[in-house]
SEPAPA-89384 format. One line per 4 residues: their letters; for each residue x, y, z of C-alpha. Coordinates in pm, 1 decimal, decimal comma. Layout:
BEGIN
a = X Y Z | ...
end
This chain:
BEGIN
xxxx = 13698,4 18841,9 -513,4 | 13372,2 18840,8 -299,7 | 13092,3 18626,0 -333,7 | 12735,4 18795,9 -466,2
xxxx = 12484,7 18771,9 -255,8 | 12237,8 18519,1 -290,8 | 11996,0 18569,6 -569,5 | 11646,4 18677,7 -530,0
xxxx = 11390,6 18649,4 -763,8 | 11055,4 18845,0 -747,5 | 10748,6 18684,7 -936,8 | 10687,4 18846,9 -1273,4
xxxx = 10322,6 18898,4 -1110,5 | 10455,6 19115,1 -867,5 | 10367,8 19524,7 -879,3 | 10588,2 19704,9 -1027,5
xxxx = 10738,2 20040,7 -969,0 | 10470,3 20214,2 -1103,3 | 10226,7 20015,0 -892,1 | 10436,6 20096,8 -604,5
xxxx = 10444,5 20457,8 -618,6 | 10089,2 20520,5 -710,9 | 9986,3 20277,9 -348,7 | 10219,4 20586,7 -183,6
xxxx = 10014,2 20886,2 -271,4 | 9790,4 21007,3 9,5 | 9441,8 21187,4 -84,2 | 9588,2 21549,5 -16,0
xxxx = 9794,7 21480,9 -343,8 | 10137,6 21421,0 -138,7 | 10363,7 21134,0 -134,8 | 10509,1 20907,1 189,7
xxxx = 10706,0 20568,3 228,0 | 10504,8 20525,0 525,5 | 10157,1 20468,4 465,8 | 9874,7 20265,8 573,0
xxxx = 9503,9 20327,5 394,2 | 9609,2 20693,3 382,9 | 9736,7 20734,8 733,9 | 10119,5 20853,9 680,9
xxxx = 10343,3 21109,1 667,7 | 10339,1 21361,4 416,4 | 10687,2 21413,6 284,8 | 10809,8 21701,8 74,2
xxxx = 11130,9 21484,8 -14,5 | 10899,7 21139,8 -105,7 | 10685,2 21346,8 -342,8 | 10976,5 21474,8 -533,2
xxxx = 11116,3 21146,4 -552,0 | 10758,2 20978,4 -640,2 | 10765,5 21280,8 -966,0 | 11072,6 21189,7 -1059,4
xxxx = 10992,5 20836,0 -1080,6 | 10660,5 20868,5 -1284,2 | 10909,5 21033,7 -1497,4 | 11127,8 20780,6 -1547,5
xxxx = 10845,5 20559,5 -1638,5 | 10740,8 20825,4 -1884,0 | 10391,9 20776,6 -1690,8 | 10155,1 21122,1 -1561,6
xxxx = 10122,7 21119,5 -1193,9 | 9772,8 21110,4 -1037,6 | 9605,9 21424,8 -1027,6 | 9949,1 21656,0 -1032,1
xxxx = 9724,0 21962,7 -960,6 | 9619,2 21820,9 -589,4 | 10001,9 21756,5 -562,2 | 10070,4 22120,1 -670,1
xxxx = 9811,8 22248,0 -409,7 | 9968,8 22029,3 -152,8 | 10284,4 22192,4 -259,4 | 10209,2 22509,4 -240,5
xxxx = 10093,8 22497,3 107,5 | 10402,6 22394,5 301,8 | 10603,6 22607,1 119,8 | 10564,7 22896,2 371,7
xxxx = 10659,3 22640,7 643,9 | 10932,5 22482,4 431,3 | 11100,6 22801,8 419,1 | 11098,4 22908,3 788,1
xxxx = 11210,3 22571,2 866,0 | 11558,0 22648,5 681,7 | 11618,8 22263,2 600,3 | 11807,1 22327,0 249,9
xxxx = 11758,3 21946,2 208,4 | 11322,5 22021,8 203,6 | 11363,7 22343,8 40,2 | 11571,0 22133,7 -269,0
xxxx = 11288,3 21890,7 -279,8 | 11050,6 22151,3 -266,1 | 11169,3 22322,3 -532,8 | 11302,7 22060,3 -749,8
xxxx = 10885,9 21953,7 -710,8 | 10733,9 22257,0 -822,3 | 11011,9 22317,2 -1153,1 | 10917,5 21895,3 -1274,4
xxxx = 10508,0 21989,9 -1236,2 | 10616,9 22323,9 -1363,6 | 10442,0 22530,5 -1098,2 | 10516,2 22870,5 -1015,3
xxxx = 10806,8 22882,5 -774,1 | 10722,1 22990,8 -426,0 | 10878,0 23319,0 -307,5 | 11227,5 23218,4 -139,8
xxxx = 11340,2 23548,0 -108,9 | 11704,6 23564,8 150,1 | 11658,1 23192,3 123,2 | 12025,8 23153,3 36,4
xxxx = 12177,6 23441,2 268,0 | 11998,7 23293,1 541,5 | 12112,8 22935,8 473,5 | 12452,7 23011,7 428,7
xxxx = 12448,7 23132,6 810,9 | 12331,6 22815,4 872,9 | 12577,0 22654,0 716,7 | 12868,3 22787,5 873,7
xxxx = 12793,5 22851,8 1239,3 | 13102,4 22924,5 1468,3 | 13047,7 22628,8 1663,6 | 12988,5 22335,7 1437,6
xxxx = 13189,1 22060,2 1511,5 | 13421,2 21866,0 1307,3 | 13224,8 21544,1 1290,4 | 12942,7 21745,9 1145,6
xxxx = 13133,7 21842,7 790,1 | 13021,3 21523,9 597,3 | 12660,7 21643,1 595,4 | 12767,1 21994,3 498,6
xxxx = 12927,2 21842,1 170,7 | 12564,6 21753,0 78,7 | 12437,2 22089,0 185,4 | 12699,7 22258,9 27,7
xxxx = 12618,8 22057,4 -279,9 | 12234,1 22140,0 -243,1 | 12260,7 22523,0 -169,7 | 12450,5 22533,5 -533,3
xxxx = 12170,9 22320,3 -700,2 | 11907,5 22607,2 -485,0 | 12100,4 22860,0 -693,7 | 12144,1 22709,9 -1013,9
xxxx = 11753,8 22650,9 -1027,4 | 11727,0 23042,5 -1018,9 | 11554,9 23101,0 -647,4 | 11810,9 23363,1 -623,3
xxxx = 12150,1 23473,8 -539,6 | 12400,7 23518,1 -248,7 | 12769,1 23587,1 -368,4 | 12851,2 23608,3 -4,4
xxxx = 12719,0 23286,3 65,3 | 12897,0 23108,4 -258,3 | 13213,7 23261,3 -135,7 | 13210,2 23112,1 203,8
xxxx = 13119,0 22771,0 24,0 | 13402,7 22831,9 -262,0 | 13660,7 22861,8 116,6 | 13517,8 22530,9 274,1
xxxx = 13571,2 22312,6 12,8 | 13895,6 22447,9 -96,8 | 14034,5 22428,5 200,5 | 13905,4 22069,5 179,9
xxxx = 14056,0 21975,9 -94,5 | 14409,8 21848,0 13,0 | 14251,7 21609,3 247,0 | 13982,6 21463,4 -1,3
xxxx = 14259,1 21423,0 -265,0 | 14479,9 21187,3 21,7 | 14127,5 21028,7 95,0 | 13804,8 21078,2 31,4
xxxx = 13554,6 20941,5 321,7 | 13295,9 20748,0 108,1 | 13166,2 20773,3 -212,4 | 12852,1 21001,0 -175,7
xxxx = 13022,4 21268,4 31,9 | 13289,1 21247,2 -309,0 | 13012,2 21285,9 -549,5 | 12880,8 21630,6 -346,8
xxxx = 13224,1 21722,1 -342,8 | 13279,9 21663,0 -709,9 | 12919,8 21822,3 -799,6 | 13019,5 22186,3 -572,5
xxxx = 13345,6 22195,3 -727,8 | 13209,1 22195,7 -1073,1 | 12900,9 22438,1 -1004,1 | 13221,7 22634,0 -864,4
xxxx = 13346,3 22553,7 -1185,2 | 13666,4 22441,8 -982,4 | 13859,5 22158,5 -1172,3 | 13815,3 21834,4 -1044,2
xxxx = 14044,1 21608,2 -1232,8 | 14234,2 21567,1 -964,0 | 13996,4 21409,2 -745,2 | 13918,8 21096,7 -995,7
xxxx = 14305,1 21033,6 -1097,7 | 14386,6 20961,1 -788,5 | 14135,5 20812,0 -614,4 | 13827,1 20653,5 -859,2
xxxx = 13957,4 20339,7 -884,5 | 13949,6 20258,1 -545,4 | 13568,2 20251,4 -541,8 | 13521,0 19989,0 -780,3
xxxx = 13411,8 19631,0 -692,5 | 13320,5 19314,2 -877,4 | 13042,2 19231,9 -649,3 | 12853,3 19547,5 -568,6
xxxx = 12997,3 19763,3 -859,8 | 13094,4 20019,1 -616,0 | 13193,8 20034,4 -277,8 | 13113,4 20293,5 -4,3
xxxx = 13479,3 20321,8 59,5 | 13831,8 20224,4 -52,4 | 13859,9 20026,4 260,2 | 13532,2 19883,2 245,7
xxxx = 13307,9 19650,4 117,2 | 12986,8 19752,9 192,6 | 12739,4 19908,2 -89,6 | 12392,6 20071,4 -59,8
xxxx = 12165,4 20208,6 -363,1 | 12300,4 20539,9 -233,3 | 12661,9 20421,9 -297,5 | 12620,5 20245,4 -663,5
xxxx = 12405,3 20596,7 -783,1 | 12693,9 20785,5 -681,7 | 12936,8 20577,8 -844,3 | 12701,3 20590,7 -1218,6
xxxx = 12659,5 20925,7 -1166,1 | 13033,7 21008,6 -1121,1 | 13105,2 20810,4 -1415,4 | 12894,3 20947,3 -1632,2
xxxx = 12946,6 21326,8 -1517,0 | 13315,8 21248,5 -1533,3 | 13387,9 21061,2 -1852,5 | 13508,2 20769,5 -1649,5
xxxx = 13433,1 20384,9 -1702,3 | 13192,8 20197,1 -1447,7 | 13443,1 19841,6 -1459,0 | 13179,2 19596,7 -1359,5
xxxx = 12832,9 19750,6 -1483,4 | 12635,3 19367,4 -1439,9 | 12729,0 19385,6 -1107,4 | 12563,6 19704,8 -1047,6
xxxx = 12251,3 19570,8 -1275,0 | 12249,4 19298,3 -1041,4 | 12300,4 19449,0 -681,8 | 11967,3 19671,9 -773,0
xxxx = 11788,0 19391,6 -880,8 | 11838,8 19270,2 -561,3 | 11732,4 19562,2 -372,3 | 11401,1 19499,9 -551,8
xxxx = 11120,0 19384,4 -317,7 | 10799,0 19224,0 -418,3 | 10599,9 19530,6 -318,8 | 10733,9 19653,3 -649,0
xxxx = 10954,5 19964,4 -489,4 | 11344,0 19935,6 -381,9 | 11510,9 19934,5 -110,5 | 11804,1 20124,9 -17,0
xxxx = 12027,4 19749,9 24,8 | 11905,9 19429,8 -9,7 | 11636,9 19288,1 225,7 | 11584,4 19631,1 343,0
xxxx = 11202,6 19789,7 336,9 | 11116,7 19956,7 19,4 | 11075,1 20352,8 -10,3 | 11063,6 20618,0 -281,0
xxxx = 11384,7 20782,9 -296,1 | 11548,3 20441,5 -305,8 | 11323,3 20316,6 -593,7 | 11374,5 20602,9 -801,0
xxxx = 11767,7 20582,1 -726,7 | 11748,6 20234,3 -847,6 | 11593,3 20331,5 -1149,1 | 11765,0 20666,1 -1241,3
xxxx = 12089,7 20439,3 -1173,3 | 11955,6 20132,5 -1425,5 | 11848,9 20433,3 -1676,1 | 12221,6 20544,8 -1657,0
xx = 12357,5 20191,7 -1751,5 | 12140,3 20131,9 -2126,1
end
């Protein structure tokens, strides 16, 4: 068995998350892990995860209305851009401050081109599990519909699927796997008799692989999140308690592994994944 890492403690008269986030928002209502006295960058994906996380506190967000307005005028951009990553964020934004979703009309059709270009390289498939996974969340959340595109997605990961059953890469690419499949409403059982076990460890909770021992907040959300989607046990739930404690900084965020600079998606990770474990 490993040894824990060393224990940190942060003073009880440090901020706290809320404290954090609310230092992150810039004057034009958005949200950015970078920022200095308002000079930042104005992310689409930190103010989704900045919502989420007054949510989890059950607090209101500062002025949500600026943040809306904010919101509302990047969405044009957003779109043309074609990241499905912003487009999620954007999207999963405007549905939490319940705002009228923008028009992503051919958002999906044109994505799914994206997605499977003739000349994309092996060593690029790990980040099309996640946008495979986020194009079926886009679709789910009602911004439209592309059976042409689902079809193509349905082929990739089925195709996939002897290869993750032998042995999955790491633990987040498994949990977009697992998420497509069901949204394909594919079975998945398969997947988690053969191969869940191997991701649990007594120090971390979770490991980013079967052959590794290295954990992020990434990795130990993933593994929660399976287990709770999935009806399976987390084995060592303290030590998952106790790796995000000590991704804690005394800023009041997390971040994403111990030591490491705080920021907004990993603070709300830690928190969605410490909600998941009462």
């Amino acid at each position: 068995m490993g040894e824990r890492h060393p224990k940190r403690t942060v003073s009880p008269e440090a901020p706290g998350p809320e404290q954090y986030v609310r230092s992150r928002r810039m004057k034009n209502g958005a949200y950015s892990s970078i920022l200095s006295e308002d000079i930042g960058v104005p992310s689409v994906k930190d103010t989704d995860w900045a919502i989420r996380i007054f949510r989890l506190l059950q607090r209101p967000p500062s002025e949500p209305d600026t943040t809306l307005a904010w919101l509302r005028s990047i969405s044009k951009k957003t779109r043309e851009e074609g990241d499905i990553e912003c487009v999620f964020h954007l999207i999963r934004s405007f549905i939490a401050l319940e705002g009228t979703l923008p028009d992503l009309s051919s958002f999906l059709d044109d994505a799914a081109e994206r997605l499977f270009p003739p000349d994309r390289s092996f060593f690029e498939e790990e980040g099309r599990l996640k946008e495979c996974h986020l194009w079926l969340r886009l679709e789910t959340a009602g911004i439209g519909k592309s059976p042409d595109g689902r079809k193509r997605i349905r082929s990739f990961l089925e195709d996939r699927m002897p290869s993750l059953i032998r042995k999955p890469s790491d633990l987040p690419g498994l949990g977009h796997t697992l998420e497509s499949l069901r949204l394909l409403e594919i079975a998945t059982e398969q997947f988690l008799q053969t191969q869940w076990e191997a991701f649990q460890d007594p120090v971390t909770g979770f490991r980013l692989t079967p052959d590794s021992r290295m954990a992020t907040l990434e990795t130990v959300w993933w593994g929660t999140r399976i287990s709770e989607t999935g009806g399976l046990p987390t084995r060592y739930p303290e030590a998952v308690r106790n790796f995000v404690d000590e991704c804690r900084t005394r800023h009041g965020g997390y971040g994403p592994r111990p030591g490491a600079v705080p920021d907004l998606e990993s603070s709300g990770i830690a928190l969605e994944t410490l909600e998941r474990l009462k």
